[in-house]
C-alpha positions as CSV (number, residue, x, y, z in Angstrom):
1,X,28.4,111.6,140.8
2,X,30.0,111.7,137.0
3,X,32.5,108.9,138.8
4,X,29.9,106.8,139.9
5,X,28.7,107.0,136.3
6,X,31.5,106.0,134.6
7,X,31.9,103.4,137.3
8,X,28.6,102.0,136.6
9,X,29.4,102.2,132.5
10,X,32.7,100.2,133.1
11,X,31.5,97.2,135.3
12,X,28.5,97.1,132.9
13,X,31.4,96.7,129.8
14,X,33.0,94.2,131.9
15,X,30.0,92.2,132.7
16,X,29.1,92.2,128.3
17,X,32.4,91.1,127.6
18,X,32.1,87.9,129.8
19,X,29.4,87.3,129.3
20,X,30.7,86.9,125.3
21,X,33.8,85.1,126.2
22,X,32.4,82.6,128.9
23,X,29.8,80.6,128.1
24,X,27.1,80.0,130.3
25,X,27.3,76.8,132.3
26,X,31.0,75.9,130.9
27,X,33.3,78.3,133.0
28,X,35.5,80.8,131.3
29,X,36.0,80.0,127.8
30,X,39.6,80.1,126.7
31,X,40.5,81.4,123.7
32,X,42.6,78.4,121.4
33,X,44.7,79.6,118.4
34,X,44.2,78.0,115.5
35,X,47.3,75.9,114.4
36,X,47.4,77.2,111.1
37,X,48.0,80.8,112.5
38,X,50.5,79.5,114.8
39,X,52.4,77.8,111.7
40,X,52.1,80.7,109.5
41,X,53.5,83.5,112.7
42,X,56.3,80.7,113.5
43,X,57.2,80.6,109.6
44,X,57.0,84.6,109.6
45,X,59.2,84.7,112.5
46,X,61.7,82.5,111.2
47,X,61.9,84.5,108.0
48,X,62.3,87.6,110.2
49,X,64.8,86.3,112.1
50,X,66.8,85.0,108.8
51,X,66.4,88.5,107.6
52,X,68.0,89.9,111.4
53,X,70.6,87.0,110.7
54,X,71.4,88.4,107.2
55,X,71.8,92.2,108.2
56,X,74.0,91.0,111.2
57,X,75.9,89.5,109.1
58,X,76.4,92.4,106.4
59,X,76.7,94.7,109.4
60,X,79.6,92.2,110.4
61,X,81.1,92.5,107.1
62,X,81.3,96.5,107.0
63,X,82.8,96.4,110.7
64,X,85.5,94.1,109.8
65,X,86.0,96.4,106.0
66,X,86.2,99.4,108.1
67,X,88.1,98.1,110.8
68,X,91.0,97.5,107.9
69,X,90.5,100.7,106.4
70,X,90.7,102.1,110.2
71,X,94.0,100.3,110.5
72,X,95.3,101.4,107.1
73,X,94.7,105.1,108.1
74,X,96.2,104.8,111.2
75,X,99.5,103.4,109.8
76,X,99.4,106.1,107.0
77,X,99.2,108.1,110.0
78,X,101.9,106.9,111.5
79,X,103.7,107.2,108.3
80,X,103.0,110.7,107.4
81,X,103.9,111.6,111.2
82,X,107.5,110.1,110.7
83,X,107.7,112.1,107.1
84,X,106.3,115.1,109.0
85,X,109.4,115.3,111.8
86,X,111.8,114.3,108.9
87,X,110.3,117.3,107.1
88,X,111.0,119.8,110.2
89,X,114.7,118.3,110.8
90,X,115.3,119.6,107.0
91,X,113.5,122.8,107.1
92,X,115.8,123.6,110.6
93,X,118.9,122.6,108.3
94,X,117.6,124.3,106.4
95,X,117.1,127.6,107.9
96,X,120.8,126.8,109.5
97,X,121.8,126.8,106.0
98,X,120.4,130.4,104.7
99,X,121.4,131.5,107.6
100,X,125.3,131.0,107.2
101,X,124.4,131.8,104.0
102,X,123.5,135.0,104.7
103,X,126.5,135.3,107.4
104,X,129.0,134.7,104.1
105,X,127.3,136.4,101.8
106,X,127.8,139.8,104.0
107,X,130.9,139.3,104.5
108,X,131.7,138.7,100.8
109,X,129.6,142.1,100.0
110,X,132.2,143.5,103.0
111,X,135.3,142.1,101.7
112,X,134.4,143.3,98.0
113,X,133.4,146.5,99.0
114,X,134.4,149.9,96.9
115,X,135.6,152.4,99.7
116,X,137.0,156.0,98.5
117,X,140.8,156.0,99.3
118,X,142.0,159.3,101.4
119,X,145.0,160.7,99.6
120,X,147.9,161.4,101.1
121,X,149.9,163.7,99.2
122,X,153.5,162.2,100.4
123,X,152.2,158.8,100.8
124,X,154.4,156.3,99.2
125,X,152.6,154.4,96.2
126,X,154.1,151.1,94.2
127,X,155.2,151.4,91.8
128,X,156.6,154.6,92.4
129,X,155.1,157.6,90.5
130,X,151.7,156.8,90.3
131,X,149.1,159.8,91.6
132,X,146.6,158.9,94.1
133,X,143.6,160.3,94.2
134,X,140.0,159.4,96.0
135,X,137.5,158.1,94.0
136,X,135.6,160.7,93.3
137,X,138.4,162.7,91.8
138,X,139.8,160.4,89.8
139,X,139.4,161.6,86.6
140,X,137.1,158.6,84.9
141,X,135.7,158.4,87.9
142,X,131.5,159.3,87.9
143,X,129.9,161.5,90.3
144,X,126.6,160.5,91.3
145,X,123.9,162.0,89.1
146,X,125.8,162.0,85.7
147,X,125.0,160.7,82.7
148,X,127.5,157.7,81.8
């Protein structure tokens, strides 16, 4: 029922707006634009489209600006990667280098180390005459713990 309602309402809308538009006795009217409308949405349009023109443009110009900085980052890049695997052949040199460092420095400690002599009561000594005695009974020898 409420369908046949709004069906009714609808084809009576229909039938009003016709009526408007067409013009008894001359067919269906059709609707003519004035020129001056048209002139004024074609000079609109124009400007719009200069304005589309103009941003393509500027959007053009930023591309190509970033496209060089793009490039300049990427050879700095490049750059810095080079620097960096120059970097790591030094520090492995480097670390080569402490470590024979290291090697020599403990055998240096080793070769100038202070080692308590054992006496030997008839062991021969040059010049002859001279006592032998360890270390800690020489007699300006130091014990551990003693005041200098």
């Amino acid at each position: 029922m409420i369908e046949f309602l709004f069906l009714s309402a609808g084809l009576a809308g229909t039938a009003a707006a016709v009526s408007y538009v067409a013009l008894p006795g001359r067919g269906v009217h059709r609707y003519v634009v004035p020129r001056a409308k048209l002139r004024a949405d074609v000079r609109r349009l124009e400007h719009e489209a200069d304005d589309l023109v103009c941003a393509l443009l500027r959007a053009t110009t930023q591309n190509n600006a970033l496209r060089k900085d793009h490039e300049a980052v990427s050879e700095a890049l490049k750059d810095s990667r080079l620097h960096n695997a120059d970097l790591h052949k030094q520090l492995a040199a480097f670390d080569r280098l402490c470590a024979e460092n290291t090697e020599l420095r403990a055998a240096l400690d080793n070769a100038r180390a202070v080692r308590p002599l054992t006496a030997a009561v008839d062991a021969p000594t040059v010049p002859h005459g001279i006592p032998v005695l360890p270390l800690a009974a020489a007699p300006i020898a130091l014990k551990p713990g003693e005041p200098e």
